[in-house]
C-alpha positions in Angstrom: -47.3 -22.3 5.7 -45.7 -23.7 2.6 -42.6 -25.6 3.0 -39.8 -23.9 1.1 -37.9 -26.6 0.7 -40.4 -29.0 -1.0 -42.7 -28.6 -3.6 -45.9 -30.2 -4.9 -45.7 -32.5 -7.8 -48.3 -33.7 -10.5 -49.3 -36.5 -8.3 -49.5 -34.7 -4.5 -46.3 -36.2 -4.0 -43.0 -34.1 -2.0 -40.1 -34.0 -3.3 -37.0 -31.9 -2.2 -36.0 -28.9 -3.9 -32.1 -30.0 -4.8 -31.6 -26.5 -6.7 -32.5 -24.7 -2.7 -30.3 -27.4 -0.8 -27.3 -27.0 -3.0 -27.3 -22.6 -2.7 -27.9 -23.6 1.0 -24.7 -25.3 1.1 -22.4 -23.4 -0.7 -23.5 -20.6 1.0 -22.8 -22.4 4.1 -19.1 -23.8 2.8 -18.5 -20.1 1.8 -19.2 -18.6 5.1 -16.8 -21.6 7.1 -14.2 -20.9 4.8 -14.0 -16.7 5.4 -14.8 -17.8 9.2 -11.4 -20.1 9.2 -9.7 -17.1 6.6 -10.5 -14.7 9.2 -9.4 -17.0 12.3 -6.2 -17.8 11.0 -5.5 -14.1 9.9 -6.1 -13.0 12.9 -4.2 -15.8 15.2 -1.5 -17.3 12.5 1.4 -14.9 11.6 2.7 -17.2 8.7 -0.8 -17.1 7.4 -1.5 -13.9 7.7 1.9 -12.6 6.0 1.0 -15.3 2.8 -2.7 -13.6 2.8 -1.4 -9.7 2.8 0.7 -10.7 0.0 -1.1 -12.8 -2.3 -4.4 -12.3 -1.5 -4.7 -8.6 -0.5 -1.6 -7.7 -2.4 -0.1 -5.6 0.4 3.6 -6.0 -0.6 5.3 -3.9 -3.4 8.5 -4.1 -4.8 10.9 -1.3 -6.3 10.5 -0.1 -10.1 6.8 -1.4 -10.2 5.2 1.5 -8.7 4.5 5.0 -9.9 7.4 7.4 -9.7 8.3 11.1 -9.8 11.6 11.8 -11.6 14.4 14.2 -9.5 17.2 15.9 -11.0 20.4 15.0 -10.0 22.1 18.3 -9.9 19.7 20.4 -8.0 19.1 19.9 -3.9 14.7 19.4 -3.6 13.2 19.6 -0.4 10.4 17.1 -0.3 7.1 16.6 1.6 4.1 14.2 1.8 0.9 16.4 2.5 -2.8 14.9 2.2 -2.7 12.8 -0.9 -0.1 14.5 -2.4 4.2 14.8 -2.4 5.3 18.4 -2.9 8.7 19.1 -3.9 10.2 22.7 -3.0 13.3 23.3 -5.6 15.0 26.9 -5.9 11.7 28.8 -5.0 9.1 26.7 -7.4 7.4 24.2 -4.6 5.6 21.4 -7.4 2.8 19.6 -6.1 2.5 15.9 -7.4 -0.9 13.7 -7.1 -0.7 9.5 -6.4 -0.1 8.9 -10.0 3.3 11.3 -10.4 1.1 13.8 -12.5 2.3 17.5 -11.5 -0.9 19.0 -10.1 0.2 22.0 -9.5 3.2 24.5 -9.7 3.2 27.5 -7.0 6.2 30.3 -6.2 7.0 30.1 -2.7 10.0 32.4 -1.7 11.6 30.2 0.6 14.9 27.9 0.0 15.5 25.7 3.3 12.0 25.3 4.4 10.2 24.2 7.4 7.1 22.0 7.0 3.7 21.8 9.1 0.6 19.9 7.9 -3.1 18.7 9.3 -5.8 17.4 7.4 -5.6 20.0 3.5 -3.4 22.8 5.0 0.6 22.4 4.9 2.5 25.8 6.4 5.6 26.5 5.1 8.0 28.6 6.8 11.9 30.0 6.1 13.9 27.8 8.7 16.1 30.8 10.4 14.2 33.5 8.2 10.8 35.6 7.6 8.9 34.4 5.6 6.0 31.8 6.0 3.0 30.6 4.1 0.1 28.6 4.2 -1.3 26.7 2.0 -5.0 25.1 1.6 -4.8 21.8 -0.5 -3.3 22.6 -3.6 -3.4 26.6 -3.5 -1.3 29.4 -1.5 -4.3 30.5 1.1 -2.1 33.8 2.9 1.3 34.2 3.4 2.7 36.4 6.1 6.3 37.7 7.2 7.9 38.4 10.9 10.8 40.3 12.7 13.4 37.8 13.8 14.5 34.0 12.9 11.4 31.4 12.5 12.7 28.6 14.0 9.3 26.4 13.9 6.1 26.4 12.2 2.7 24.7 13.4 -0.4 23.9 11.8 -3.7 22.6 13.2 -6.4 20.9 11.2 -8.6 23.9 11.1 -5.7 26.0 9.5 -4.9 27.9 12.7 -1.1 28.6 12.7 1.5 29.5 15.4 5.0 30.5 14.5 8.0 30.3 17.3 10.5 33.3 16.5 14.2 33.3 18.0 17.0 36.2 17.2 15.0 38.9 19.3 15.2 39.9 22.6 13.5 38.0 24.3 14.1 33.7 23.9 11.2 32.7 22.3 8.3 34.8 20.7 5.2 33.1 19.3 2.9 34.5 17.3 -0.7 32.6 16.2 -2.8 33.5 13.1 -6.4 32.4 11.8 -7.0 30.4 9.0 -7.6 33.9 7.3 -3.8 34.7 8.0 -4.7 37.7 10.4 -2.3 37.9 13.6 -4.2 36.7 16.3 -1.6 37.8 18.9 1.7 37.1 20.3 3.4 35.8 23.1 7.0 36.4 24.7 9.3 33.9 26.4 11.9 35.4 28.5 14.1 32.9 30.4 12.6 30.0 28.5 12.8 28.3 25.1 9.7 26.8 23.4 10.8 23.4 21.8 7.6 22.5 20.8 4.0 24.2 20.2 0.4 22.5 19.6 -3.1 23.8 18.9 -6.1 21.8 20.2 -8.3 20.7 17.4 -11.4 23.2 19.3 -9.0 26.0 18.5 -9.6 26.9 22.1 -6.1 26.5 23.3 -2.0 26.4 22.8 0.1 24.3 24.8 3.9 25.9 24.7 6.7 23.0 25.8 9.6 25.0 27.2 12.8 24.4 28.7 14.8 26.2 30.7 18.3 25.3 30.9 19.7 28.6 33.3 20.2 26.9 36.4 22.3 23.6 37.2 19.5 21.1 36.0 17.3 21.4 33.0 13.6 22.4 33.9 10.9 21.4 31.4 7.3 23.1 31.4 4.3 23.0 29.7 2.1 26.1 29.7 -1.5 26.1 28.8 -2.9 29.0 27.7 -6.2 30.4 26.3 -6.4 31.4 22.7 -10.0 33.8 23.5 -8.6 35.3 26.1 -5.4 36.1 24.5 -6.7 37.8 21.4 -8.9 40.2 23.0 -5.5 41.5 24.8 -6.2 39.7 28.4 -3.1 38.5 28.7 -2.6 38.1 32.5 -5.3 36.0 32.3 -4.8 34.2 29.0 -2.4 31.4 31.1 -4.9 28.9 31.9 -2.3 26.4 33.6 1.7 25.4 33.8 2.5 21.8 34.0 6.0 21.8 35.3 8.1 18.0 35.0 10.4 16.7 37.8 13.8 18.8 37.4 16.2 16.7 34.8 13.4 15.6 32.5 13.8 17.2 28.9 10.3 17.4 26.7 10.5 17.1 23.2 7.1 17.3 21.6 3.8 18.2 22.6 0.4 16.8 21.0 -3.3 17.8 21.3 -5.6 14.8 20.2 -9.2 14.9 20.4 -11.4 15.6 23.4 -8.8 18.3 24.8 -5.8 15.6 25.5 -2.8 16.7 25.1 0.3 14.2 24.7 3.5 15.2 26.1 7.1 13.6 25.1 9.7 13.5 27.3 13.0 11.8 26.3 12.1 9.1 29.1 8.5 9.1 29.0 5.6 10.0 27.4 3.0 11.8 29.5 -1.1 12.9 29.0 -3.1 15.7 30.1 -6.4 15.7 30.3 -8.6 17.3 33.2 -5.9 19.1 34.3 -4.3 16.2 35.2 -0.8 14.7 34.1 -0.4 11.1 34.0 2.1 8.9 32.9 0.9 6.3 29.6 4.5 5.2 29.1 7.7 5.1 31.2 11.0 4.0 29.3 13.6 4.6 31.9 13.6 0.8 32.8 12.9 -0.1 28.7 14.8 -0.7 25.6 13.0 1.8 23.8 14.6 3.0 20.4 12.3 5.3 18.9 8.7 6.8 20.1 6.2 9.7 18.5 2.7 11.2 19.5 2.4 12.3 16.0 -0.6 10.3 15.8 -4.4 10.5 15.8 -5.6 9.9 19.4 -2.4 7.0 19.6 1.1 7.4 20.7 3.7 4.9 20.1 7.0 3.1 20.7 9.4 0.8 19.2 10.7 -1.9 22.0 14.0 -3.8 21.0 13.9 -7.1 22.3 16.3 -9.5 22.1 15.1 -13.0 20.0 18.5 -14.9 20.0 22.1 -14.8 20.3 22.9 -12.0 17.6 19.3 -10.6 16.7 16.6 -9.2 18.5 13.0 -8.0 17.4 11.5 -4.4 17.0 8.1 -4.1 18.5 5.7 -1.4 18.2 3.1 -0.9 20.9 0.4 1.7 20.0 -1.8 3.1 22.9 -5.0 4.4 22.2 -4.9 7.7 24.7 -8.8 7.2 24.5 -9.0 3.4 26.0 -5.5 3.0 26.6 -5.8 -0.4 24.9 -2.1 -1.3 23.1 -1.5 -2.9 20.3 1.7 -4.6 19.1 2.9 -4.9 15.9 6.5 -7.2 15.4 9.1 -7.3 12.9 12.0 -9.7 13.0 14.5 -6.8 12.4 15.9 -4.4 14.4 14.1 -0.8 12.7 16.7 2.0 11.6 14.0 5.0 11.8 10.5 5.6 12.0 8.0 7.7 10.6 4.5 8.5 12.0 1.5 10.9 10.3 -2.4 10.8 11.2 -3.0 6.7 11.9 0.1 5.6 9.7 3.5 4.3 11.4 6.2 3.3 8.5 9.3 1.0 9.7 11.9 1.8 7.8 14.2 -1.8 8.1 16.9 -1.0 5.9 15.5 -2.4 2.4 12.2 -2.7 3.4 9.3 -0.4 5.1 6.8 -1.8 6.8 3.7 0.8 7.0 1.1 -0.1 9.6 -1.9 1.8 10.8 -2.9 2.6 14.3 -4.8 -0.8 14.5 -1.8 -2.5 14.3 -2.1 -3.9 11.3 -0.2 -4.0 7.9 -1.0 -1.4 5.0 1.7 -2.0 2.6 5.2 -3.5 2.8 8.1 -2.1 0.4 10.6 -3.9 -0.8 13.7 -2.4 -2.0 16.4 -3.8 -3.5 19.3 -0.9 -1.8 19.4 0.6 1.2 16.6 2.9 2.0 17.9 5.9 2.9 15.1 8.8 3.2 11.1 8.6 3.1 8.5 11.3 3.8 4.6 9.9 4.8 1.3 11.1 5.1 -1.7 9.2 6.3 -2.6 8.3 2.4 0.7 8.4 0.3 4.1 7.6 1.5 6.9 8.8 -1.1 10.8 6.4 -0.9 13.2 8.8 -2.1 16.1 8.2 -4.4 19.0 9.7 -6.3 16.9 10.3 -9.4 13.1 9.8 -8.3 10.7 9.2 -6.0 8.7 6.0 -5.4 4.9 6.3 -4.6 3.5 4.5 -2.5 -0.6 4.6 -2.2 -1.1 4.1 2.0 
């Protein structure tokens, strides 16, 4: 076999091929150097912070970004949405791309909305009215209107919708529609109120989070129940199961992620289902936990205050992965005033700066402001910082 590395002269004699050697190492110096890049990223906070900003330019600063003006005198409802920010101002919701180009304009009669959204639909409903819509990327797909007060709307990421109704009879009603905007059926709550609603992402089930609050201690419940089985009218047998929580414990939010889990928030704990069984992933009753969300794909999290000297403490965000139940931590050496949390993004909001981090725990971008930040919206692509007079873009 010929030796690579050496070739023939005039003469028969070997010499070495300097051109081959000198690839060889560079080659070599290049892979060490990403080797020690990566190590240090990875294990060196300092490091890593300098890299995200100079190298992989993950920090932005007010005025330098793309911007959507607001005027000053009229009240806008705004939403992040997919890749978009839509802004819903006296009946005219305007849908804005990552650039601030207007995409689109649609008439949406609705003035103090509610907002749902998974994957390209986003339901909009009348908060304490009728009327409700939903909407497939950048188009109006149905709209639809009930008897009573819409108190909450729901999406899922197949464009299945549930609606929760108050003002009637009965304390809650629900009502569930297919992506085509026909009424699938409806549900009634009689002693109970539904806080929260959630359709698994198989479209084979809706988990109700209610609360009853009749007797001396608050008794939270989650019912299960089968979406088949209810639309073809079987409704004794539609309830599949009720979870019921130990009596004091108030639920907040419920979650379906993949595989049929569903995530359940409690104010003191956040609790899965799967298998028909309810365990416990987090228990904050003996934590300083400040803020927590299973608004997440297939992670829940929450923000830990821990004290780092005499007068300051650190805000750290552990993400559980409800498949592996791994957590990650992510720290910031501020105390965070709110958080916000879509698909796999979680954004810090520190006062004049965001942090935005992804399920990984890792950075995405970092915002720097230059005034207190007061009001953000976020999807899992486009984060929007809200001003006065316009609206900062940020590209997630």
């Amino acid at each position: 076999m010929k030796d690579i590395w050496k070739e023939e002269t005039v003469e028969g004699v070997k010499k070495v091929n300097k051109k081959k050697i000198a690839i060889t190492i560079v080659v070599s110096i290049i892979v060490v150097a990403i080797i020690v890049v990566v190590g240090l990223y990875l294990s060196n906070r300092q490091a890593r912070e300098w890299i995200d900003k100079n190298i992989f330019r993950k920090e932005v600063e007010q005025d330098t970004v793309a911007t959507i003006d607001l005027n000053e005198e009229q009240s806008s409802n705004i939403y992040a949405f997919n890749r978009y920010i839509g802004i819903l101002n006296q009946t005219k919701f305007t849908i804005y791309g990552n650039t601030g180009n207007e995409e689109a304009s649609l008439d949406v009669q609705i003035s103090s909305p509610i907002f749902s959204s998974a994957n390209r639909f986003l339901a909009i409903a009348e908060n304490e009215g009728q009327k409700f819509y939903l909407l497939e990327d950048k188009n109006i797909s149905w709209e639809a209107q009930v008897d009573g007060n819409i108190s909450q709307i729901y999406v899922n990421k197949n464009g299945y919708v549930a609606v929760l109704i108050t003002g009637t009879s009965y304390k809650t009603v629900i009502k569930m529609y297919n992506p085509d905007g026909k009424e699938m059926f409806t549900t009634f709550l009689a002693s109970t109120r539904a806080v929260d609603v959630s359709i698994s992402n198989d479209n084979k089930y809706l988990a109700i989070a209610e609360v009853d609050t009749s007797g001396t201690m608050i008794q939270s419940s989650i019912r299960i129940m089968s979406i088949d089985k209810a639309e073809k009218g079987q409704t004794e047998d539609s309830l599949e199961k009720t979870y019921s929580s130990e009596t004091g414990k108030l639920i907040t939010n419920v979650k379906y992620q993949d595989r049929g889990k569903l995530v359940c928030m409690y104010t003191d704990s956040i609790t899965e289902i799967e298998n028909e069984q309810e365990n416990t992933l987090v228990d904050s009753s003996d934590k300083k936990i400040t803020f927590q969300s299973v608004e997440l794909e297939n992670n829940m999290c929450y923000v830990e205050e821990k004290s780092s000297g005499l007068f300051t403490a650190d805000s750290v965000v552990n993400i559980v992965n409800t498949d592996s139940k791994e957590t990650k931590q992510y720290t910031v050496n501020y105390v965070a005033k709110e958080i916000y949390t879509n698909g796999s993004i979680i954004a810090l909001n520190l006062g004049t700066e965001i942090e935005f981090i992804n399920t990984g725990g890792w950075l995405v971008k970092r915002y720097i402001a230059n005034q207190e930040i007061t009001s953000i919206v976020v999807s899992d692509s486009i984060a929007g910082i809200i001003y006065r007079d316009k609206i900062e873009i940020i590209n997630l």
